[in-house]
C-alpha positions as CSV (number, residue, x, y, z in Angstrom):
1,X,-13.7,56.8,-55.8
2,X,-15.5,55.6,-52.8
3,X,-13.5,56.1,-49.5
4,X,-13.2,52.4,-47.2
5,X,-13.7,53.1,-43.6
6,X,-11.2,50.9,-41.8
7,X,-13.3,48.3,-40.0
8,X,-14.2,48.4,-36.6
9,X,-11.9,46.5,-33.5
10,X,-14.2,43.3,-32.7
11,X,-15.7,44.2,-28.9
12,X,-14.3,42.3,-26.1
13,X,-16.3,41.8,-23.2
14,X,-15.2,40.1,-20.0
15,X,-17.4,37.3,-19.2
16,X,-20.2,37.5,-16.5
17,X,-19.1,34.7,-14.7
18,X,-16.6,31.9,-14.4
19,X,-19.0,29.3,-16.1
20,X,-18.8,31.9,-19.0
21,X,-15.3,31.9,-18.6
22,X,-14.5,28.4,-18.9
23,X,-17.0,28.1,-21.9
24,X,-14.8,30.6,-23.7
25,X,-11.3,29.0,-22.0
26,X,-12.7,26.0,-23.9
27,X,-13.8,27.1,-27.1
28,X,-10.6,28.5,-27.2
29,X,-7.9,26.0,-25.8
30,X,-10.0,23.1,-27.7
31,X,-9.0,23.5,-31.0
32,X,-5.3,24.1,-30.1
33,X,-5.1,21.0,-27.5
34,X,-6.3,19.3,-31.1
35,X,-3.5,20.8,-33.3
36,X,-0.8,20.2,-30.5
37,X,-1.8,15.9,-30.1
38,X,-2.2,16.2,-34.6
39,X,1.6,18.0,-34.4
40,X,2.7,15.1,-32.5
41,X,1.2,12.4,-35.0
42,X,3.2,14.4,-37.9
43,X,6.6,14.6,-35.9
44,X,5.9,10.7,-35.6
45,X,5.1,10.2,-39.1
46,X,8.9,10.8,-40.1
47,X,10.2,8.9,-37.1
48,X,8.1,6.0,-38.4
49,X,9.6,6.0,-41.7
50,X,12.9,7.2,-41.3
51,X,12.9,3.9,-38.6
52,X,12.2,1.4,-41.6
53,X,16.0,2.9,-43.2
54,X,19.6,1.9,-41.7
55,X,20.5,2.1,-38.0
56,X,22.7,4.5,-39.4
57,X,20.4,7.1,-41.3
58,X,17.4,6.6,-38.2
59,X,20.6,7.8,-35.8
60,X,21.6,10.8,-38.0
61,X,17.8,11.7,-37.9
62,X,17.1,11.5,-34.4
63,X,20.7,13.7,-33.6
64,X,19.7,16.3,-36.8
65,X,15.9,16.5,-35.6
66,X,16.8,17.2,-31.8
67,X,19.3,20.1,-33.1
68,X,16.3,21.6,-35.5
69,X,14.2,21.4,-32.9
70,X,16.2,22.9,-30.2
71,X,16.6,25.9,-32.4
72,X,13.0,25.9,-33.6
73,X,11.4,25.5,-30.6
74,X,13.6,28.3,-28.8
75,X,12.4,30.7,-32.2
76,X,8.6,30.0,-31.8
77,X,9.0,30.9,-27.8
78,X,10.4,34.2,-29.3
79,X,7.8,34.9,-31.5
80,X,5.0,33.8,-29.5
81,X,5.4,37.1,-27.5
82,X,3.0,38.4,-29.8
83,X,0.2,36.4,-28.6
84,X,-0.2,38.8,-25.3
85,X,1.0,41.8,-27.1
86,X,-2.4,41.4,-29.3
87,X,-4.3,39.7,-26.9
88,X,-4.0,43.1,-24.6
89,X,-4.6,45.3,-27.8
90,X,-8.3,43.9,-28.4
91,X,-9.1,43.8,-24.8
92,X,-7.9,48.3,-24.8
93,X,-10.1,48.4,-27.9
94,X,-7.6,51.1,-28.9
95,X,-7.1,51.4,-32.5
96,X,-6.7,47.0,-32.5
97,X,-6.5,46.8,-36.3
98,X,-3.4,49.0,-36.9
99,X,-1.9,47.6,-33.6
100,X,-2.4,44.3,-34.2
101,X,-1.8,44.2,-37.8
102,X,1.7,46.4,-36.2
103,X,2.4,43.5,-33.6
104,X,1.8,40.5,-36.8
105,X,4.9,42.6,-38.9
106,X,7.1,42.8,-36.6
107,X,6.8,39.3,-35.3
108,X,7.5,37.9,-38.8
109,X,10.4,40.2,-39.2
110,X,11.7,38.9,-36.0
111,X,11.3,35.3,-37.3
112,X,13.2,36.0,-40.2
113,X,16.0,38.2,-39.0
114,X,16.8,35.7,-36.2
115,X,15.9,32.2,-37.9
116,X,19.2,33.1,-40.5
117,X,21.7,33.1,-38.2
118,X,20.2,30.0,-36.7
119,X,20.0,28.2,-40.4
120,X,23.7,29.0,-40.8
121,X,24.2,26.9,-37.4
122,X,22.1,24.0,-38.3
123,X,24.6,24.2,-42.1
124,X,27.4,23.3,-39.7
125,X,25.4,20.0,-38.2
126,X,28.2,17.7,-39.2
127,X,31.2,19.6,-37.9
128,X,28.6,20.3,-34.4
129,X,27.6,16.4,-34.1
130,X,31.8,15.5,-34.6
131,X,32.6,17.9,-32.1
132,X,30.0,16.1,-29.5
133,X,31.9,12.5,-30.4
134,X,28.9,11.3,-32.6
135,X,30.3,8.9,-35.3
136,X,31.2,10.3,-38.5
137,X,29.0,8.5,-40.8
138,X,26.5,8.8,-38.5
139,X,27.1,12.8,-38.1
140,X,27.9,13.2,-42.3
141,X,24.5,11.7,-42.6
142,X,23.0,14.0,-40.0
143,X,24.9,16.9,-41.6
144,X,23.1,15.7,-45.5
145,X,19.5,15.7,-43.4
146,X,20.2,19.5,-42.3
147,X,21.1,20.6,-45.6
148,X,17.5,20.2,-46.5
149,X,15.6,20.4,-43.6
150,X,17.0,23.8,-42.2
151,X,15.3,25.6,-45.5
152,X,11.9,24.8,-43.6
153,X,12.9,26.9,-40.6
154,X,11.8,30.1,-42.0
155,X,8.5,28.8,-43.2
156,X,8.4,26.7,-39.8
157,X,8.5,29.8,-37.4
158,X,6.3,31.7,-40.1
159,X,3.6,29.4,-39.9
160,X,3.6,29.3,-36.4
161,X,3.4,33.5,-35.9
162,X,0.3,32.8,-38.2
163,X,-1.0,30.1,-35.9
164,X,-0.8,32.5,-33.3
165,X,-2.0,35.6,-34.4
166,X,-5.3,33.5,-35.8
167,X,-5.7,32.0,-32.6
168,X,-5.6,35.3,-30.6
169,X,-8.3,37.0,-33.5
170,X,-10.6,34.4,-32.2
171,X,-10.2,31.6,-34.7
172,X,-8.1,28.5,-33.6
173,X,-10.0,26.1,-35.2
174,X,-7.8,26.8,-38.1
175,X,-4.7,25.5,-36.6
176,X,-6.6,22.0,-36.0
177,X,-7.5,22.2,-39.7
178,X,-4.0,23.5,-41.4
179,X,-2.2,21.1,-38.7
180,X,-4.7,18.2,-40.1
181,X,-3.6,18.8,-43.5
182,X,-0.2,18.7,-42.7
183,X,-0.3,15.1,-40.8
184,X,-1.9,14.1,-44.7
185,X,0.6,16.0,-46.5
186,X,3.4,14.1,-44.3
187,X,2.4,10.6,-44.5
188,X,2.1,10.9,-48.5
189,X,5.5,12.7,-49.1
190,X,7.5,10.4,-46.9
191,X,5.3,7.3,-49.0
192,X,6.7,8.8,-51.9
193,X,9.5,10.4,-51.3
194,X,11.4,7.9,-48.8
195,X,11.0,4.4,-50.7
196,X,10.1,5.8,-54.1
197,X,6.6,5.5,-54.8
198,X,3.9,7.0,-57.5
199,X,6.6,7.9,-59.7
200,X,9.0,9.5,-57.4
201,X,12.7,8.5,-56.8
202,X,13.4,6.4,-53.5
203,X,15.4,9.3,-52.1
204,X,16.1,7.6,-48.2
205,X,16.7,10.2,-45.5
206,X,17.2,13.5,-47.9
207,X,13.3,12.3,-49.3
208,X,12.1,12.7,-45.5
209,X,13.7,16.0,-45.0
210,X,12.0,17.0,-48.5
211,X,8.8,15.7,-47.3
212,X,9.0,17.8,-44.1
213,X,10.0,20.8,-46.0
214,X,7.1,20.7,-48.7
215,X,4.5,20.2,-45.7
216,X,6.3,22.9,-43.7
217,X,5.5,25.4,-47.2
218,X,2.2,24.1,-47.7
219,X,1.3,25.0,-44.0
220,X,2.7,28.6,-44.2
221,X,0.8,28.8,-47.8
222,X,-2.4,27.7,-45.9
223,X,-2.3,29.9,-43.0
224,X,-1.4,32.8,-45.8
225,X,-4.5,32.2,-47.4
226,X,-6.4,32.0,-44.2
227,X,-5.4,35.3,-43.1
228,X,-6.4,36.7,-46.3
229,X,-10.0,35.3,-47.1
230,X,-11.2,34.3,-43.9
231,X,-14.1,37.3,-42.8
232,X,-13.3,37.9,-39.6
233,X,-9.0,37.8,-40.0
234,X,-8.9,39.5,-43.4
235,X,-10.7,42.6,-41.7
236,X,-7.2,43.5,-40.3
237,X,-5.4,43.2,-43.2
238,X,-2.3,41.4,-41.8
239,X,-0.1,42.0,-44.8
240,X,-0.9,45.4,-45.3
241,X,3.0,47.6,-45.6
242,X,4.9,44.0,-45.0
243,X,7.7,46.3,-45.6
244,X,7.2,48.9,-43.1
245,X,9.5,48.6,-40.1
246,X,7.9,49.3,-36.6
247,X,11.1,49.1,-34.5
248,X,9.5,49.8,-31.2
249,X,7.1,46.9,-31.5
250,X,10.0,44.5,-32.5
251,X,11.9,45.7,-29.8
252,X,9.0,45.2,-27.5
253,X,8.3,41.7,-28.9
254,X,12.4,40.7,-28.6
255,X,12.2,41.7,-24.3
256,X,9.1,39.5,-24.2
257,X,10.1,37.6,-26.3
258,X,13.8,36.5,-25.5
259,X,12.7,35.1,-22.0
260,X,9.8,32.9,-23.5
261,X,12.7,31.0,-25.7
262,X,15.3,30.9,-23.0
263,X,12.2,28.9,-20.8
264,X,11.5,26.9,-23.4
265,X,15.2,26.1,-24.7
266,X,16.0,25.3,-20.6
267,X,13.1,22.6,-20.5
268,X,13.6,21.4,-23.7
269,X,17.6,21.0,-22.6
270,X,16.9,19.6,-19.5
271,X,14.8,16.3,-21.1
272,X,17.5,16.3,-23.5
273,X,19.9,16.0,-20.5
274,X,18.0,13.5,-19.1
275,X,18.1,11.7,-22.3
276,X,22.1,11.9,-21.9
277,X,22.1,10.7,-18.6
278,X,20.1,7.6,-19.1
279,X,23.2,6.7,-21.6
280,X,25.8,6.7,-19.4
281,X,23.6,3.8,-17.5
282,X,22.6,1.2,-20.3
283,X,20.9,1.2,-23.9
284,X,18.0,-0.2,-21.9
285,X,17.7,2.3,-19.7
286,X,17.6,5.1,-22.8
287,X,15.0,2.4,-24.8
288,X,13.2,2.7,-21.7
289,X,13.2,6.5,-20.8
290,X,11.9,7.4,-24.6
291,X,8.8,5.1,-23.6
292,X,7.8,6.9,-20.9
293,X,9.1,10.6,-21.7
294,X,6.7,9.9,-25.4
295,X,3.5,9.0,-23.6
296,X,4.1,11.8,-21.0
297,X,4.8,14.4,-23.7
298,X,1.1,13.4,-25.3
299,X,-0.2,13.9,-22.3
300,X,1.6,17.4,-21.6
301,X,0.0,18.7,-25.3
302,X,-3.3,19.1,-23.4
303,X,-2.1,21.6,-20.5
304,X,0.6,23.1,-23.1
305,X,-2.5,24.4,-25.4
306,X,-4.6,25.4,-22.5
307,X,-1.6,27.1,-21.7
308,X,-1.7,29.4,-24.8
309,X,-5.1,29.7,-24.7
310,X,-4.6,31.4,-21.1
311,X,-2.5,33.5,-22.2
312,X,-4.9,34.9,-24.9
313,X,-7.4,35.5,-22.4
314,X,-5.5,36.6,-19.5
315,X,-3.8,38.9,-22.3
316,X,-7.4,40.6,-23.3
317,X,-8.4,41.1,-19.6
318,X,-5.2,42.6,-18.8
319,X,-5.7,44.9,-21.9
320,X,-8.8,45.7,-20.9
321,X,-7.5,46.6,-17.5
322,X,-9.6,44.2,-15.8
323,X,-8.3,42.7,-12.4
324,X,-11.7,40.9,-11.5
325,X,-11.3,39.4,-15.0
326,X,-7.7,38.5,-15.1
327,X,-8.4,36.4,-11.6
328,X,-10.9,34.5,-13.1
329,X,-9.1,33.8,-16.3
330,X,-6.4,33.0,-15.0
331,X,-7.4,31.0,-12.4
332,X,-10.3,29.1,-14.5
333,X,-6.9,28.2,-16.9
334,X,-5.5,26.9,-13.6
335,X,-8.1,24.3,-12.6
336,X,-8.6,23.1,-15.8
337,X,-5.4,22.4,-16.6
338,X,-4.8,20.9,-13.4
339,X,-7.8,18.6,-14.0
340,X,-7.1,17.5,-16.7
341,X,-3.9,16.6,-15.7
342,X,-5.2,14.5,-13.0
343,X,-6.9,12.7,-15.1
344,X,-4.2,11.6,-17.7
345,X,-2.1,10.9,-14.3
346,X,-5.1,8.7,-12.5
347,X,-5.2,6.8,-15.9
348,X,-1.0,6.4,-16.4
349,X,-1.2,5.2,-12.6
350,X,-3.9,2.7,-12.7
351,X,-2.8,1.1,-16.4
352,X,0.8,2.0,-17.1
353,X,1.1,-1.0,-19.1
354,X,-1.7,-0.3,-21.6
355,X,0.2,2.7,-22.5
356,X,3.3,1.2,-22.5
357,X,1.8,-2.0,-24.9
358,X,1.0,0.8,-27.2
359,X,5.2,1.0,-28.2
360,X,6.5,-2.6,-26.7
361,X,5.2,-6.1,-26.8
362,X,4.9,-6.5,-23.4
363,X,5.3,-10.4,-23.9
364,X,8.1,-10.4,-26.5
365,X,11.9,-11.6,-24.8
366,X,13.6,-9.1,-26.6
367,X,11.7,-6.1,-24.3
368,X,11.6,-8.3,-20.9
369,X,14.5,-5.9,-19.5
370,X,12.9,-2.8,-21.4
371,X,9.3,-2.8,-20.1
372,X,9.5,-3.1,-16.6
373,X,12.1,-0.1,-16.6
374,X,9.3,2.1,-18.7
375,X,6.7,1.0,-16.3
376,X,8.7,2.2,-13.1
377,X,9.0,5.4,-15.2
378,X,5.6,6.3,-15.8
379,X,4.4,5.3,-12.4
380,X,6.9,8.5,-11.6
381,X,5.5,9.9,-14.7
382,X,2.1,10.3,-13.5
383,X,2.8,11.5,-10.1
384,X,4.8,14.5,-11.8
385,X,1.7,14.9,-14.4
386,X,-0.2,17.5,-12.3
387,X,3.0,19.9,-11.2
388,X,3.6,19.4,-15.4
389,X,0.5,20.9,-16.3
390,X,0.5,23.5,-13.6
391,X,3.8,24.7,-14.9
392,X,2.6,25.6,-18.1
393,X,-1.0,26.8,-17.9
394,X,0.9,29.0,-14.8
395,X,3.6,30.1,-17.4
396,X,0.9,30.9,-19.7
397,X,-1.1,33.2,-17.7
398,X,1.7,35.2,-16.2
399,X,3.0,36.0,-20.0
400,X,-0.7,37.1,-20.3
401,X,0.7,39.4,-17.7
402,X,3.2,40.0,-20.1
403,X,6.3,38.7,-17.2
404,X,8.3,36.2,-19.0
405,X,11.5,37.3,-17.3
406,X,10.8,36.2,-13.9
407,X,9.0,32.7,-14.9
408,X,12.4,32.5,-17.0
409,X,15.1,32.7,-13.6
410,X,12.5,30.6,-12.0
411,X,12.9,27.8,-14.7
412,X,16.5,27.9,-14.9
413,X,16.6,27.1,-10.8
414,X,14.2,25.0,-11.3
415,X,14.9,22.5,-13.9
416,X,18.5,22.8,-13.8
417,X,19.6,24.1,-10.2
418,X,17.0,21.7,-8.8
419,X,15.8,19.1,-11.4
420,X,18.9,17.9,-12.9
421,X,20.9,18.2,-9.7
422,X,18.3,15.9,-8.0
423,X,19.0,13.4,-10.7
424,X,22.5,13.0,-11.2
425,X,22.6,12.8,-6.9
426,X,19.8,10.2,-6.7
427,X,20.7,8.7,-10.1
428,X,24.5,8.1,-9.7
429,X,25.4,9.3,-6.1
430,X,22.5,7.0,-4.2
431,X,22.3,4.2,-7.3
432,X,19.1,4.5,-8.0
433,X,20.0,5.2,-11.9
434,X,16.7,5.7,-14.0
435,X,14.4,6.0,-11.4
436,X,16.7,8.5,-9.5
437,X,16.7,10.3,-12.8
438,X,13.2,10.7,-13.6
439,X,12.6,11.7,-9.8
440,X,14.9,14.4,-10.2
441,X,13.0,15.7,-13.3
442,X,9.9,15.3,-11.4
443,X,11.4,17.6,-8.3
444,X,12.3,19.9,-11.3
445,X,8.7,20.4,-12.0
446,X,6.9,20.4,-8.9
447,X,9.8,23.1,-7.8
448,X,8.7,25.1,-11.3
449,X,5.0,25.1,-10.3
450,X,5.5,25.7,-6.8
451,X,7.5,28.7,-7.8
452,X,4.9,30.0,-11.0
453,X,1.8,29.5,-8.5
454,X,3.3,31.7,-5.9
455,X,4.0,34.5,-8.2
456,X,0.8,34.1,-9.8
457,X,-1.2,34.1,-6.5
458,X,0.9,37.2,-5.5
459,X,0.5,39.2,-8.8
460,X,-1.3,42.2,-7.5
461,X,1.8,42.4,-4.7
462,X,4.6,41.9,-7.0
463,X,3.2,45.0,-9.5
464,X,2.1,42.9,-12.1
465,X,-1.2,44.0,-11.8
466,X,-1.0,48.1,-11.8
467,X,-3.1,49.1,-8.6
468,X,-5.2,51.5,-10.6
469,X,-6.6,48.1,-11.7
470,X,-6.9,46.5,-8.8
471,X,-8.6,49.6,-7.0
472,X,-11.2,50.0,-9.7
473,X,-12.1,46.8,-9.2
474,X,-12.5,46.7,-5.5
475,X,-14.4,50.2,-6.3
476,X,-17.0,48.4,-9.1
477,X,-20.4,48.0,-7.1
């Protein structure tokens, strides 16, 4: 029998310069700036059917979706430790297949052994949504919506470890293509599934939550696949001893890990907040605030995937124990994020109202109260649009840096001890109500980036960069 050599770690070179930098920041961050805006069109997919049911069944929705996604969004932060856990292995070179393929396990062992607990919470979605005043029907619905919907969780979190891990082996066009897929698979099952079409029974608000939980299989199936055929992933045989526990590698993932979801759950809470707050001023005012927080969070999907694309490449230079290189990845990140951002911000400045004609009729009576609130908001919007983008691409490149705990504190004082303080003050103790809210959020974010970009700028200082690095590099001719 012929003996198999393992294959060979793929070489990882730090560019020569920071145009070659950006052209691999780019090749890199493209494709998953593509499958973030696609991600969006599928969430809206079921928000556009769902929306054609009862008042009743689009309410239960909107409250069971913002509880799934609280839960999934804080698991995929937890997972996503992984990204600079590889990213690091392939920029040492040392023995990348069995630690990578090592780092992959553990991080879907992790998914699974903490996404059960979290299922068994989203089973109690009625009793959770009573508790919080919501209606009964309203949170019996909700609670018929979880039933199904919390059975994609597992598959959810899967798919995006998979996502990840492809992304980091140097080949994120496949999460544009899988995510792609899954905006066609969408669209079809809630055709057929919601009203009752091509054969199917109308099935209402359970057939959207089946629709979502077919494409959510589908997607993990896909990536599977990917994983397993595709030349340049397959070579480090991902699924190779599934079964084999690597305990010190989960536990390393988990303390990345844990602070990644906290950030992530503590942002996602503090829009959330907001969201509250706007109700306690008028159903206007709420109408008005999901306007503007939708178009901004479009916008923020292009710095959020440059974000994890930083972190990749921050990741391999810091693996590669590169300081020269981790300065200009990081930094290249940095101004393109930023630029980008001032772009979407110029344009939400100049023409707020083409964006805004995009959800309202501008001329219709029924929205005169609602659009010149969500224009007032995304005038705020854009001037918080570059401190947005700088926050993440900066969180990024620090968890290249493998520091998630300090970006964490500094997101907790920032949104909350800062942002949502700023709001409820300007919003209800100087009357300026929405806008006082949404300049609170903004002083949440600028006080975030200000915070990221000084710990970023002092990394060498702070120990995130070991000196041997940093002395090496001063030592290079």
């Amino acid at each position: 029998m012929a003996i198999i050599a393992p294959p060979r770690p793929l070489a990882v070179r730090a560019p020569a310069s920071a145009v070659a930098e950006l052209r691999a920041l780019l090749r890199l961050a493209g494709p998953l700036v593509g499958a973030n805006l696609v991600q969006m069109a599928v969430y809206a997919v079921d928000v556009i059917f769902v929306a054609r049911l009862s008042p009743v069944d689009f309410a239960a929705a909107t409250l069971g979706v913002f509880l799934y996604s609280l839960l999934l969004w804080a698991l995929i932060g937890l997972t996503t430790a992984c990204a600079p856990i590889i990213a690091a292995e392939l920029g040492s070179r040392a023995h990348a297949v069995r630690e990578v393929r090592r780092s992959f396990r553990m991080a879907l062992w992790l998914a699974v052994i903490v996404a059960l607990p979290c299922m068994a919470i989203l089973a109690q979605g009625e009793t959770l949504l009573r508790l919080a005043g919501q209606d009964p029907l309203v949170a019996r619905r909700a609670g018929s919506f979880l039933d199904i919907l919390l059975l994609s969780l597992i598959p959810s979190v899967a798919a995006g470890v998979m996502r990840t891990v492809a992304a980091a082996l140097g080949r994120p066009g496949w999460a544009l293509a899988v995510t792609l897929m899954a905006l066609l698979l969408g669209i079809l099952g809630n055709w057929a599934l919601v009203f009752g079409h091509a054969g199917f029974p109308a099935l209402g608000l359970e057939g959207s939550a089946l629709a979502s939980l077919a494409t959510t299989l589908a997607m993990v199936l896909a990536f599977a696949m990917i994983l397993m055929l595709d030349p340049r992933l397959r070579r480090y045989r991902l699924f190779g001893r599934w079964w084999r526990p690597e305990w010190p590698r989960l536990i390393e993932i988990l303390r990345l890990g844990a602070p990644i979801a906290a950030g992530f759950t503590l942002e996602g809470a503090l829009f959330g907040g907001a969201a509250v707050l706007m109700g306690l001023i008028s159903v206007t005012a709420v109408a008005a605030h999901a306007v503007a927080l939708n178009i901004a969070a479009i916008a923020f999907q292009i710095p959020l995937g440059i974000g994890q694309a930083a972190t990749i490449r921050v990741g391999m230079a810091y693996g590669a124990r590169d300081a020269r290189w981790i300065a200009r990845a990081g930094w290249t990140a940095i101004a393109l994020g930023t630029g980008v951002m001032a772009l979407t911000a110029g344009a939400i400045w100049f023409v707020p109202s083409l964006f805004v004609s995009a959800y309202l009729d501008l001329d219709a009576p029924a929205n005169a109260r609602t659009v010149p609130l969500a224009l007032r908001y995304l005038v705020i919007a854009a001037m918080f649009q570059l401190f947005d983008g700088a926050q993440v691409v900066l969180a990024g490149a620090l968890r290249g840096l493998q520091d998630t705990r300090a970006p964490m504190v500094i997101a907790g004082f920032g949104y909350w001890g800062i942002g949502f303080v700023t709001a409820c003050l300007l919003g209800f103790g100087l009357g300026w109500q929405g806008v006082g809210i949404w300049t609170g959020l903004a002083a949440g974010l600028m006080a975030v980036s200000i915070m990221l970009g000084w710990r970023w700028s002092h990394r060498t200082r702070l120990g995130l960069v070991p000196t041997e690095m940093v002395r090496s590099a001063t030592q290079a001719p």
